[in-house]
C-alpha angles and dihedrals in degrees: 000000000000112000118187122205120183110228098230131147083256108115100201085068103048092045093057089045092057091051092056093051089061093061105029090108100058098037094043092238135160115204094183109189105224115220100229097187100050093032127070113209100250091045084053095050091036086061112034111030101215133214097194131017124188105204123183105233090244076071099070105110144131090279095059090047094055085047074055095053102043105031141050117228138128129241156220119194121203111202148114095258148013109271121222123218097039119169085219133008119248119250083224139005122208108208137150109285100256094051085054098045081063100050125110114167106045139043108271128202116183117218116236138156113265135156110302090211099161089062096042107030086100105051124129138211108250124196081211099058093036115134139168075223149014139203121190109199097191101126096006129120111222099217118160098271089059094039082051087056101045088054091054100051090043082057095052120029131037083263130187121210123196150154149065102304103069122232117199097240135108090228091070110098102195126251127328137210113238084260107057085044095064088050093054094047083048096054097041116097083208139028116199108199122219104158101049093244110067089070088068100052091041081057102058082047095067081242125131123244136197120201134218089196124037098237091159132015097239097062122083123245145196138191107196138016086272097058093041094049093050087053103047091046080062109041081049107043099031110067095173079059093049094049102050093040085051091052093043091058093036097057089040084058092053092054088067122302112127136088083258095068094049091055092052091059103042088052080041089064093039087064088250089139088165085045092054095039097050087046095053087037093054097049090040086061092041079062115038 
C-alpha cells in the first residue's frame, strides 16, 4: 500500500511519517514523502499511483480536483477548519480539537501534542548534554518575560539552552537536529516546557517536566519565577516526589499520549485494521 505525505513544515505529518516507517515492513507498506515543491500533483499521481494521500488544506486546488476526477484513492486532509465545495470528501480530517468536536460528516481526529517517540526512543544519556535543567526554544517567543526567566534560571541552576528561536546567553547552545535534542532531554534532570510539547517527550524519557502552560492535568505548572523556583527545588531535592511525579507522566503517555496513538486512530478510521493494530502494537512493546 502506497501512502503519500507531502513534505511540508506541517508536524502532524511528519510525525505520523516517521510511525509508518516504523511498520512498513510488517504491514507491507510504502509511506513515500512528496517533494511539493519539484512535483506537481498529477506527475505524482501519474507515477506513483497512490492508496492513501495526506494533503494540507493549503493544498486544495484545480489540480487536486482533476487527480479526483481521474484516480481512486483515499484521503486524509490536515487544516483549521472543514472546506466547503470539495470534489471529494476527505476519509479523515485532522483539525484542532474544538473544529472536530463539531464535526458531523466526516471522521474527525483532533491534533494535539503528544510523545514523538519515534523520533526520541533512542535517546542516551551524555555526560556532555547533562543539566540540572533544559529549555527547548523551538516554537517559543522569546519576549522579555521569558528572556527574565531564563536569566533567572541561568543564575541559579547548571541550566541548557537550546532550539530554533536564539536566546542572548551564553548558556544557548544553537539549534539542534531531532536527535541531539532527545539526548539532551535524556540527560536533563529537568525539562521546563515552554511550548506545550517538550513535556510529552520528557515524559516517555522517565524525565520531569515543569509547564508554562497546563496542557494536561497531570503536569506541573507554574506562572512566575516563585512558583517556578518552589517546584524545581522539589522535583530536584525530593526524590520520593520525583519518582512518583516520573511514573505518573510516564503512565499518562502510555494511555494514550503519543503520535502512535494518533496514527492508530486515524487507520483505524480509514478501515487499516492490520495498520492500527501494528501501530498500537509497536508502541505497546516500546513500553512494556
Amino acid at each position: 500500500m502506497k501512502i503519500i505525505i507531502p513534505n511540508i513544515q506541517v508536524p502532524i505529518l511528519h510525525n505520523i511519517a516517521q510511525c509508518l516507517e516504523s511498520i512498513k515492513v510488517q504491514t507491507s507498506l510504502e509511506p513515500l514523502l512528496w517533494n511539493v515543491a519539484h512535483k506537481p500533483i498529477l506527475d505524482l499521481f501519474d507515477e506513483t499511483s497512490p492508496d492513501i494521500l495526506l494533503l494540507h488544506i493549503s493544498q486544495l486546488d484545480s489540480a487536486f480536483s482533476m487527480v479526483c476526477q481521474e484516480f481512486k484513492f483515499r484521503y486524509i486532509l490536515i487544516g483549521d477548519q472543514f472546506p466547503t465545495n470539495l470534489p471529494i470528501q476527505p476519509d479523515v480530517l485532522l483539525t484542532s480539537p474544538h473544529v472536530a468536536s463539531t464535526i458531523k460528516d466526516c471522521n474527525a481526529v483532533g491534533i494535539r501534542s503528544a510523545a514523538k517517540v519515534a523520533q526520541i526512543h533512542n535517546a542516551r544519556y551524555r555526560d556532555t548534554m547533562s543539566s540540572d535543567i533544559l529549555v527547548n526554544t523551538n516554537n517559543v517567543e522569546i519576549t522579555t518575560e521569558i528572556f527574565d526567566l531564563l536569566c533567572f534560571l541561568t543564575e541559579e541552576y547548571n541550566t541548557k539552552i537550546v532550539g530554533d528561536s536564539v536566546v542572548k546567553l551564553h548558556h544557548y547552545l544553537g539549534q539542534v537536529n531531532m536527535f541531539e535534542r532527545a539526548d539532551f532531554l535524556k540527560s536533563s534532570k529537568v525539562v521546563l516546557d515552554l511550548n506545550g510539547e517538550d513535556a510529552w517527550d520528557a515524559s516517555y524519557l522517565k524525565i520531569p517536566s515543569l509547564c508554562i502552560n497546563p496542557i494536561a492535568d497531570h503536569f506541573l505548572t507554574f506562572n512566575n519565577v516563585s512558583t517556578l523556583r518552589v517546584q524545581l527545588e522539589k522535583l530536584l531535592k525530593d526524590e520520593s516526589l520525583r519518582k512518583t511525579y516520573i511514573d505518573t507522566c510516564y503512565k499518562h503517555v502510555c494511555e494514550g499520549n503519543t503520535y502512535y496513538h494518533i496514527a492508530a486512530q486515524i487507520f483505524h478510521y480509514l478501515g487499516e485494521k492490520h495498520i492500527a493494530e501494528s501501530l498500537s502494537y509497536y508502541i505497546e512493546e516500546l513500553t512494556s
